[in-house]
LOTORLUM-948173 format. One record per residue (C-alpha): residue in one letter; y, z, x. Coordinates in nm, 3 decimals. Layout:
<atoms>
+-----+---------+---------+---------+
| res |      yy |      zz |      xx |
+-----+---------+---------+---------+
|   a |       Y |       Z |       X |
...
+-----+---------+---------+---------+
</atoms>
This chain:
<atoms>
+-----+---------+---------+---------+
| res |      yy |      zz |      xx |
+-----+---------+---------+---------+
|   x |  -0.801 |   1.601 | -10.101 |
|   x |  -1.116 |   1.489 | -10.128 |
|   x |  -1.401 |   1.738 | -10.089 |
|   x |  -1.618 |   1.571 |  -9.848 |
|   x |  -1.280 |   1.534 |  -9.621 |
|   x |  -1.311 |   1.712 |  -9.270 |
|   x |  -1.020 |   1.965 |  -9.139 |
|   x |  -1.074 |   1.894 |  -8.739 |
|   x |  -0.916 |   2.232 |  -8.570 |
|   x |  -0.805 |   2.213 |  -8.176 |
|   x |  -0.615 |   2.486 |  -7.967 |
|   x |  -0.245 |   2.456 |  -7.924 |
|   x |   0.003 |   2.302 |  -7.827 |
|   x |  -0.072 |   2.028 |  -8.147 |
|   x |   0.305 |   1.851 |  -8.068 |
|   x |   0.244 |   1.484 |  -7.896 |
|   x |   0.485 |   1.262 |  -7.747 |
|   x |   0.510 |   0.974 |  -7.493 |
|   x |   0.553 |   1.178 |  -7.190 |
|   x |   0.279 |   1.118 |  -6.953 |
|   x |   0.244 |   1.224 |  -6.555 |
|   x |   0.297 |   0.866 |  -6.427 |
|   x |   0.652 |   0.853 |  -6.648 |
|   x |   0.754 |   1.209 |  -6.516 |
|   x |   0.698 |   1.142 |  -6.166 |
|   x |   0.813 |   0.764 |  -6.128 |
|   x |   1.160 |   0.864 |  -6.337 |
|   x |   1.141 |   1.124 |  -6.029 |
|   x |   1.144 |   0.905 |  -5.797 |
|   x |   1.385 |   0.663 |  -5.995 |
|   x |   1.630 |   1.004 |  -5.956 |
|   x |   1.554 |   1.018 |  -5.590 |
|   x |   1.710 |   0.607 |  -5.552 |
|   x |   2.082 |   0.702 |  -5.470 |
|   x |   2.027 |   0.962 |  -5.226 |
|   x |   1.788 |   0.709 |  -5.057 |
|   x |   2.074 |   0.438 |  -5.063 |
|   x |   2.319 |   0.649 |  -4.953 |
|   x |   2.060 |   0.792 |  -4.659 |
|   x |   2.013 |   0.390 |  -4.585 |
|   x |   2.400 |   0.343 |  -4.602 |
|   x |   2.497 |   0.592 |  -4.337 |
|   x |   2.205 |   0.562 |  -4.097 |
|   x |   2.071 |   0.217 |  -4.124 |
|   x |   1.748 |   0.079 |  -4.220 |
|   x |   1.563 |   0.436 |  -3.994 |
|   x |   1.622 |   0.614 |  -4.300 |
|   x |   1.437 |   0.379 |  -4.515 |
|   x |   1.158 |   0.325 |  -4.272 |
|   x |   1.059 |   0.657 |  -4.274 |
|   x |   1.109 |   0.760 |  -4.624 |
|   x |   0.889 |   0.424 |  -4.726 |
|   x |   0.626 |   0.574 |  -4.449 |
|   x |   0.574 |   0.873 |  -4.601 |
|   x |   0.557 |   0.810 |  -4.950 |
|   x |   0.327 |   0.523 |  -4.867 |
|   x |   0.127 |   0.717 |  -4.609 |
|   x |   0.041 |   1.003 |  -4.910 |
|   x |  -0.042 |   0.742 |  -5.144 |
|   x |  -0.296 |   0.576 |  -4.911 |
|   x |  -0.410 |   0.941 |  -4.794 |
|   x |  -0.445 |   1.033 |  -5.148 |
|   x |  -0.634 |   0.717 |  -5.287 |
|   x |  -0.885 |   0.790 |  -4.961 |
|   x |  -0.973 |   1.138 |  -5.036 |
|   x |  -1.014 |   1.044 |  -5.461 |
|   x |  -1.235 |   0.782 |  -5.326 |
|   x |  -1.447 |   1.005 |  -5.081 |
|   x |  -1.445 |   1.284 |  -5.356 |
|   x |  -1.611 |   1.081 |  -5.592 |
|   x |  -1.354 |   1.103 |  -5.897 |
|   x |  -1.096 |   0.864 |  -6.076 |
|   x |  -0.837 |   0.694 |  -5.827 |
|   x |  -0.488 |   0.832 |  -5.964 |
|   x |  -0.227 |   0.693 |  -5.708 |
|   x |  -0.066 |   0.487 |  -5.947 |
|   x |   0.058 |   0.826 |  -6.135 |
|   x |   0.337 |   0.837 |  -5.848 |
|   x |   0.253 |   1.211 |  -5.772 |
|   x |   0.123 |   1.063 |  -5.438 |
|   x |   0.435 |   0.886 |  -5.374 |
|   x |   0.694 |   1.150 |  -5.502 |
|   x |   0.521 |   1.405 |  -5.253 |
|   x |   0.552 |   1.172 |  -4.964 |
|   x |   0.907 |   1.086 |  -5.018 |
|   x |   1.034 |   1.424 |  -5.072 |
|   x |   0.848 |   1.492 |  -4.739 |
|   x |   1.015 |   1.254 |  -4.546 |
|   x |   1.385 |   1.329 |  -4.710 |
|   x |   1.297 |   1.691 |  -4.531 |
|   x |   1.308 |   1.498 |  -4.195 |
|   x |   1.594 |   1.415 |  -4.028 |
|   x |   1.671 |   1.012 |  -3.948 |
|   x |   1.574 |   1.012 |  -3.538 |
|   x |   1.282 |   1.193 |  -3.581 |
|   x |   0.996 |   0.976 |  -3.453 |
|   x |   0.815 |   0.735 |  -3.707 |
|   x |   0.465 |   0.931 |  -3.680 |
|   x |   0.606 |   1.258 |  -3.815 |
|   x |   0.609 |   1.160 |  -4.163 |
|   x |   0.258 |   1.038 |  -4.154 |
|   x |   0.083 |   1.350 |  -4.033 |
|   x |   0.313 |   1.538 |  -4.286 |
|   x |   0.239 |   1.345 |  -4.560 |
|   x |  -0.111 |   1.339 |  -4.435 |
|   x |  -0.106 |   1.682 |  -4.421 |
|   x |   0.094 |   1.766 |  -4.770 |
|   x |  -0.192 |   1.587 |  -4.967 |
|   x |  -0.476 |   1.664 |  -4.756 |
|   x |  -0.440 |   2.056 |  -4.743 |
|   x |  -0.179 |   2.083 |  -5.038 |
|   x |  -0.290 |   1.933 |  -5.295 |
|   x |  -0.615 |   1.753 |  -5.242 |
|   x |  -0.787 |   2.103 |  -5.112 |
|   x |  -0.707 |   2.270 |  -5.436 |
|   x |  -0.885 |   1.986 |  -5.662 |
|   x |  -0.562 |   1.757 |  -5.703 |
|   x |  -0.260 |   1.709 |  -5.934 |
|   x |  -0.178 |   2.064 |  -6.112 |
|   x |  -0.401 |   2.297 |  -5.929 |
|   x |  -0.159 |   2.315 |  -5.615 |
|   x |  -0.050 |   2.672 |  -5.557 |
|   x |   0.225 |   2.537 |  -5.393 |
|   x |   0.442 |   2.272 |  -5.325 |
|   x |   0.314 |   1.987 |  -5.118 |
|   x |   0.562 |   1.844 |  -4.945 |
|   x |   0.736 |   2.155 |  -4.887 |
|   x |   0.399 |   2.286 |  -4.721 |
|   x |   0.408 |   1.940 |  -4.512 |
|   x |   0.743 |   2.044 |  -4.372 |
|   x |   0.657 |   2.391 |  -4.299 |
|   x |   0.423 |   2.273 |  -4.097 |
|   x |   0.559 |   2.029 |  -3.894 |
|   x |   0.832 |   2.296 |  -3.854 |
|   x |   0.578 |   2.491 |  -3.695 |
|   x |   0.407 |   2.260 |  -3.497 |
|   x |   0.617 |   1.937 |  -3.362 |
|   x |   0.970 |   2.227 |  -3.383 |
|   x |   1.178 |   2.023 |  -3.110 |
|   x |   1.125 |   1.710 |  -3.277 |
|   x |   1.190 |   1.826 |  -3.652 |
|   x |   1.505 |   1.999 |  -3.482 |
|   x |   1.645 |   1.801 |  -3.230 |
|   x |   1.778 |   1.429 |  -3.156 |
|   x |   1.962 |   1.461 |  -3.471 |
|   x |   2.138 |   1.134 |  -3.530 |
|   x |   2.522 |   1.138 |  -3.642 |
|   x |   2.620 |   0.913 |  -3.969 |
|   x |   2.870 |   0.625 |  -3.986 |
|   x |   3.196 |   0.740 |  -3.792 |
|   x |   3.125 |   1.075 |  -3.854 |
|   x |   3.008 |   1.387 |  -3.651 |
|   x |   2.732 |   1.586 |  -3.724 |
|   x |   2.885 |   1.886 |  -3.833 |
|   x |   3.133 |   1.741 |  -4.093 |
|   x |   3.471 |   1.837 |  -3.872 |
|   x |   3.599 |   1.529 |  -3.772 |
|   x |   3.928 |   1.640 |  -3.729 |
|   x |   3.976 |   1.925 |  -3.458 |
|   x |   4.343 |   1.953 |  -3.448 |
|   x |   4.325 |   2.248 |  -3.703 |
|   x |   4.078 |   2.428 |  -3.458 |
|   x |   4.299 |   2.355 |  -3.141 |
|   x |   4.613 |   2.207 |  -3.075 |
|   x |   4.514 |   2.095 |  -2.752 |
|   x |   4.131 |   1.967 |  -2.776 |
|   x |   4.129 |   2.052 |  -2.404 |
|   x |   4.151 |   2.435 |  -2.535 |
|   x |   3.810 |   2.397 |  -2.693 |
|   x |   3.491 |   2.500 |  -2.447 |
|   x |   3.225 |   2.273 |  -2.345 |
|   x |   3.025 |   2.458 |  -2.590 |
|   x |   3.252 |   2.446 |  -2.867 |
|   x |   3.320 |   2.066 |  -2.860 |
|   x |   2.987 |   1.998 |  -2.803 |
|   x |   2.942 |   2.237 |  -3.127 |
|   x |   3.192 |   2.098 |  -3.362 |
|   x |   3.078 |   1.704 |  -3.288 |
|   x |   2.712 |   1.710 |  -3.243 |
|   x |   2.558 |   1.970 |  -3.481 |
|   x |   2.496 |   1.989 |  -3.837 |
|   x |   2.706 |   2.193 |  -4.000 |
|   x |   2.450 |   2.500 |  -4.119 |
|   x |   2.376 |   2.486 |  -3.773 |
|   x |   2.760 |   2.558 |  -3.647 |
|   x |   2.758 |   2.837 |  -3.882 |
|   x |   2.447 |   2.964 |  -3.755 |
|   x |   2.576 |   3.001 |  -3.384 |
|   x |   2.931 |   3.119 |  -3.496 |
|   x |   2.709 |   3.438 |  -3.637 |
|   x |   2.616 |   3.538 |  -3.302 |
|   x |   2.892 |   3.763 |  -3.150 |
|   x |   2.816 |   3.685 |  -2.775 |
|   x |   2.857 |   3.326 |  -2.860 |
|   x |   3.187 |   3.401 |  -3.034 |
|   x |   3.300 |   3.595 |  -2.780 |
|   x |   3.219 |   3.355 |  -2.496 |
|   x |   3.369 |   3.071 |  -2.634 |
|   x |   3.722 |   3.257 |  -2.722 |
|   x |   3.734 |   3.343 |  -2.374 |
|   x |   3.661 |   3.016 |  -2.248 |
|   x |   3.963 |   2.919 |  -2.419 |
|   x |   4.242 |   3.140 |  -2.335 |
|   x |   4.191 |   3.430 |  -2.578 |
|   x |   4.235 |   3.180 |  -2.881 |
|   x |   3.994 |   3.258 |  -3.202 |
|   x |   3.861 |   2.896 |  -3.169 |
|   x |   3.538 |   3.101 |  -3.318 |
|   x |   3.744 |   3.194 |  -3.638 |
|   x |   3.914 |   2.855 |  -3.581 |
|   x |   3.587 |   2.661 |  -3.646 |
|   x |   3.417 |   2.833 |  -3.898 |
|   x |   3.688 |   2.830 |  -4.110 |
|   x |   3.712 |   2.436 |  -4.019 |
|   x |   3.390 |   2.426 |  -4.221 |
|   x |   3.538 |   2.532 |  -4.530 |
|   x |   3.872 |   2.302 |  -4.521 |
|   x |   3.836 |   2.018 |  -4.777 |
|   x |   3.826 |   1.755 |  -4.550 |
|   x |   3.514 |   1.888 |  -4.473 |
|   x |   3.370 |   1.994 |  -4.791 |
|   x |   3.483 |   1.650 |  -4.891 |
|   x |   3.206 |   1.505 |  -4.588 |
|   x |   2.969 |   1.759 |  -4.794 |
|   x |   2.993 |   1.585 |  -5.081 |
|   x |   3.002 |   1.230 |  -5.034 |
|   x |   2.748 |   1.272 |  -4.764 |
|   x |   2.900 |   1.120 |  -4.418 |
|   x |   2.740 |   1.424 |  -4.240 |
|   x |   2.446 |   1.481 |  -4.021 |
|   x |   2.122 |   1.619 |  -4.211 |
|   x |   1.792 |   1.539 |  -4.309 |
|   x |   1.779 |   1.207 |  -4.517 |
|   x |   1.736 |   1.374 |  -4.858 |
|   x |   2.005 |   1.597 |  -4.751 |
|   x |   2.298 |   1.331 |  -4.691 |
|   x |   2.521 |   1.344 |  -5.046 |
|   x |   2.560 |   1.566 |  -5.282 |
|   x |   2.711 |   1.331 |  -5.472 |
|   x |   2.368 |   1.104 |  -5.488 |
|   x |   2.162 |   1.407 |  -5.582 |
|   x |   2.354 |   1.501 |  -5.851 |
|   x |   2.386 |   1.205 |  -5.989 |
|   x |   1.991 |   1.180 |  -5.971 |
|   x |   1.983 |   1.536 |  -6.134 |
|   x |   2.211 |   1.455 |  -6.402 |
|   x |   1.965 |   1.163 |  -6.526 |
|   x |   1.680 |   1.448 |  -6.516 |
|   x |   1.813 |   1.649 |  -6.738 |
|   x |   1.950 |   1.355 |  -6.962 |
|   x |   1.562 |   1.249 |  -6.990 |
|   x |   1.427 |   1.608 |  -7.060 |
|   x |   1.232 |   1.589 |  -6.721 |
|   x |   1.360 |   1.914 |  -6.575 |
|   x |   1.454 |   2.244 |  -6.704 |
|   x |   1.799 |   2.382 |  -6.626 |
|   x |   1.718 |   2.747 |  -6.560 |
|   x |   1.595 |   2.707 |  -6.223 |
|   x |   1.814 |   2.504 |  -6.059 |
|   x |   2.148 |   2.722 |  -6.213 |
|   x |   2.035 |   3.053 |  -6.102 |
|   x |   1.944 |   2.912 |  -5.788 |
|   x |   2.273 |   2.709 |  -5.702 |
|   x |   2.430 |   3.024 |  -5.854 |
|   x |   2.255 |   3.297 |  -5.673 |
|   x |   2.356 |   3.106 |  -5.345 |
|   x |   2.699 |   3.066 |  -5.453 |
|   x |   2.769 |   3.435 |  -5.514 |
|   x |   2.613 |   3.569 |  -5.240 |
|   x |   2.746 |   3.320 |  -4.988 |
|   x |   3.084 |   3.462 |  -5.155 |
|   x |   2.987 |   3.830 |  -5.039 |
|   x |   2.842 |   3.810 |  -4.749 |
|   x |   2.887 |   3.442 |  -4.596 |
|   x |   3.137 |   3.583 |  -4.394 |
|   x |   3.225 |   3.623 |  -4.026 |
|   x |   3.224 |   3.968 |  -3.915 |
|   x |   3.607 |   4.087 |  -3.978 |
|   x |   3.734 |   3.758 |  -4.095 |
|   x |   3.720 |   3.768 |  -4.428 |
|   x |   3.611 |   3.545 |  -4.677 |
|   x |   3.695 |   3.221 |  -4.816 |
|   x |   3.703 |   3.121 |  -5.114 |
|   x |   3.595 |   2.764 |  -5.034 |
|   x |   3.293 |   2.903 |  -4.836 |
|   x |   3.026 |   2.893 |  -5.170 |
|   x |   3.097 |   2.571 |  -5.155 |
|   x |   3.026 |   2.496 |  -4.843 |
|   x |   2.675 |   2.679 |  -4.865 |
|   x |   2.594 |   2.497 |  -5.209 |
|   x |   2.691 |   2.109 |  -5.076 |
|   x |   2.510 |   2.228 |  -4.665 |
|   x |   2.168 |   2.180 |  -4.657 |
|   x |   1.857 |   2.096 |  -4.877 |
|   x |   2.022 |   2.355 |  -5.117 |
|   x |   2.062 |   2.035 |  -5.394 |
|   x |   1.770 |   1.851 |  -5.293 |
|   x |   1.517 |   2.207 |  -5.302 |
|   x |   1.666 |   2.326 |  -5.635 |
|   x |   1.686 |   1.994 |  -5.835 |
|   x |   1.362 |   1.854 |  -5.714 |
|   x |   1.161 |   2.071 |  -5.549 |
|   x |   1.194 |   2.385 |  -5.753 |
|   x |   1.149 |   2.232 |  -6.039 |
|   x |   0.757 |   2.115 |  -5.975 |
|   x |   0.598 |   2.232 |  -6.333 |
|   x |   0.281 |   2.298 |  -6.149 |
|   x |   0.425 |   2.567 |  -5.929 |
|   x |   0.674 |   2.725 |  -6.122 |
|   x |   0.677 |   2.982 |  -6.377 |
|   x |   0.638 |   2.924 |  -6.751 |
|   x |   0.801 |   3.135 |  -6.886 |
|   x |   1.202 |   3.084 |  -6.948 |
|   x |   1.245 |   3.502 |  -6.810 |
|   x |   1.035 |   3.384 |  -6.528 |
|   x |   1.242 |   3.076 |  -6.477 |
|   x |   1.526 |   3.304 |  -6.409 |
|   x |   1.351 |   3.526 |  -6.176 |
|   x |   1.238 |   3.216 |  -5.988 |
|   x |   1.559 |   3.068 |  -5.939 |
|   x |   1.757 |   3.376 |  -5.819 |
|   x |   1.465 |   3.467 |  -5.604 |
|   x |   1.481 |   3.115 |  -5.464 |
|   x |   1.892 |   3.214 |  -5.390 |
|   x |   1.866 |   3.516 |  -5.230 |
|   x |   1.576 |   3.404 |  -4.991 |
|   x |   1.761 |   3.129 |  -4.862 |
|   x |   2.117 |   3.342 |  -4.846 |
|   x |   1.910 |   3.589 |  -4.666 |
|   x |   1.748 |   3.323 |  -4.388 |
|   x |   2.076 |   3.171 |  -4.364 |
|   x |   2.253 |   3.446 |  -4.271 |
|   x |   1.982 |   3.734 |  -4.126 |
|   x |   1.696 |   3.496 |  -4.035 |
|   x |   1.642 |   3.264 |  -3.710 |
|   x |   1.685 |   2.943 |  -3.891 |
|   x |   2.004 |   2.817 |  -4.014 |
|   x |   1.794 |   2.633 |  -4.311 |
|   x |   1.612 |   2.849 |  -4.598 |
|   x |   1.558 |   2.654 |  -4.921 |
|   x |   1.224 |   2.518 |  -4.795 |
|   x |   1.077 |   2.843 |  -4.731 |
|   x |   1.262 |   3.048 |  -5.013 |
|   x |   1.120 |   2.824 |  -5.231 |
|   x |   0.748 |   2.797 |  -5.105 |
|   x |   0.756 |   3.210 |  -5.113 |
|   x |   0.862 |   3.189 |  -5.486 |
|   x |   0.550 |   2.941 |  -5.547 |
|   x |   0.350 |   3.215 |  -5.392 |
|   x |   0.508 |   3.474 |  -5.649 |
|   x |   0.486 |   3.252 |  -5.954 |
|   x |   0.165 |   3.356 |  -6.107 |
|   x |   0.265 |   3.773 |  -6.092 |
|   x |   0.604 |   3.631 |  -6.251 |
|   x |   0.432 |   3.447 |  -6.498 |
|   x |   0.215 |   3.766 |  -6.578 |
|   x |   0.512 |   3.998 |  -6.570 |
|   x |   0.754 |   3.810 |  -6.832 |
|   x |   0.441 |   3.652 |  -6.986 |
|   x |   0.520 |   3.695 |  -7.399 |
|   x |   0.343 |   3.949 |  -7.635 |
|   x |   0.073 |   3.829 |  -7.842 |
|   x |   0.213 |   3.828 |  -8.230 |
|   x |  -0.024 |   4.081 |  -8.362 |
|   x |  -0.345 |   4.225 |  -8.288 |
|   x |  -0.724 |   4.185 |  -8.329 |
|   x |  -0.872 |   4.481 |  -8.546 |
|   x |  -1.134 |   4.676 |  -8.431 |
+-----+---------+---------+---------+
</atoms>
């Protein structure tokens, strides 16, 4: 070594490789294809249209604020378009066209552009766009649900193992079993009055018991899967999502802690306490609370954001089953029938005391 050589010291982490933001998040949104194909499959070109409007609403929101800020134009990192997408795979297929804008208007405006851009976000983006339309446009982000390809809503499509005679089912109860989505039918089956009126609407029959443990037959579980269900887009098939997970975790792009814990938290507890009131439990119904819902979509894609998730592997852990039991606990205790968007933006929220609570010891000390 020669003497007039120069050591050049920098702060860790001193390992380099090809990884960049724009390959993370356009390989996300290469993961996100086959739930979007699927989506366009069973409802038809609506699907597509909105998805493509959000994602290319945030990107055009995104570039405008960079531009009005003064500071480098970044859209072509595909954080922009990832956020927007995800957004609009939160929203259901007959919601109106203009929904996904002001979400993804909102989601990049006031969660992420607010907090200085890409990585300062304390929490999820789109996520935050869906809470609030949630909060503000309710009836249209929950009603005029459209029903896939020769399928109803709530994945029953056969009712002969809820009543031999479909003239035995109540007004209510038909109009249950064909039109809603199927977290929803297990939602209203929790309510005892509703139970109780719709068994005495029909002779004394259980048609109550009778339908929610319709849910957890295979035929429908088999609608779970494959995706010929109602839902939001992003919701449609399990199959799709998994499929885009498995290439994730192939390419190194997400960590499996979060999403396991999660899917497994959900899966237990639905086991325990998923249950109608003196009916006992199936052992099909984890299932049917791991395949329902945003449950794949929020914990393969959503919970997974490095910027608002813990660090640390422990913390990882504590995300994930915190992310479970919220969204066991809305599902079964809370008003909505849905609780992996929330669950998981309340985790966000918690991920910076996680990280400080399972944060490692330093190796050594400095000497006084």
């Amino acid at each position: 070594m020669n003497k007039n050589d120069k050591l050049i010291v920098s702060p860790a982490p001193h390992v380099h490789d090809k990884t960049t933001v724009k390959n993370v998040m356009w390989n996300v949104v290469l993961a996100l294809v086959p739930a979007l194909i699927f989506a366009t499959y069973y409802w038809g070109l609506r699907a597509l249209l909105l998805s493509l409007t959000g994602a290319v609403t945030a990107v055009v929101c995104e570039a405008i604020i960079q531009k009005l800020r003064k500071v480098p134009i970044t859209v072509n990192d595909g954080s922009a378009f990832l956020t927007g997408l995800l957004l609009a795979f939160n929203i259901h297929a007959g919601a109106p066209i203009w929904l996904p804008i002001i979400g993804a208007v909102f989601a990049i405006t006031v969660g992420k552009q607010v907090f200085g851009g890409l990585g300062n976000n304390p929490v999820n983006p789109a996520l935050l766009g869906r809470a609030f339309l949630m909060a503000s446009w309710p009836t249209h982000m929950t009603g005029g649900w459209v029903a896939v390809k020769g399928a109803a809503m709530s994945g029953i499509n056969n009712l002969s193992h809820i009543a031999t005679n479909l003239e035995q089912l109540s007004p209510k109860a038909y109009e249950l079993v064909t039109s809603a989505t199927p977290l929803n039918v297990a939602k209203s089956l929790r309510d005892s009055s509703f139970i109780a009126e719709i068994n005495a609407q029909a002779g004394g029959i259980d048609l109550g018991g009778r339908i929610f443990t319709g849910l957890t037959e295979m035929e429908t579980l088999k609608s779970l899967f494959w995706g010929n269900i109602g839902g939001c887009i992003g919701e449609v098939s399990v199959f799709a999502l998994l499929l885009g997970a498995a290439y994730l975790l192939y390419k190194n792009i997400i960590e499996w802690r979060i999403p396991l814990f999660f899917i497994g938290t959900v899966f237990v507890l639905s086991f325990i306490f998923g249950g109608l009131p003196g009916s006992g439990t199936s052992v099909m119904l984890p299932f049917f609370h791991i395949f329902s819902g945003g449950l794949m979509l929020g914990a393969f894609f959503m919970a997974t954001d490095y910027t608002t998730t813990p660090l640390t592997k422990q913390g990882r852990i504590i995300f994930g089953i915190g992310c479970g039991l919220l969204t066991i606990v809305i599902r079964l205790v809370g008003g909505y029938p849905e609780g992996v968007s929330y669950s998981i933006l309340f985790m966000n929220v918690m991920t910076p005391l996680i990280d400080r609570l399972t944060r490692p010891k330093a190796f050594g000390r400095v000497k006084k």
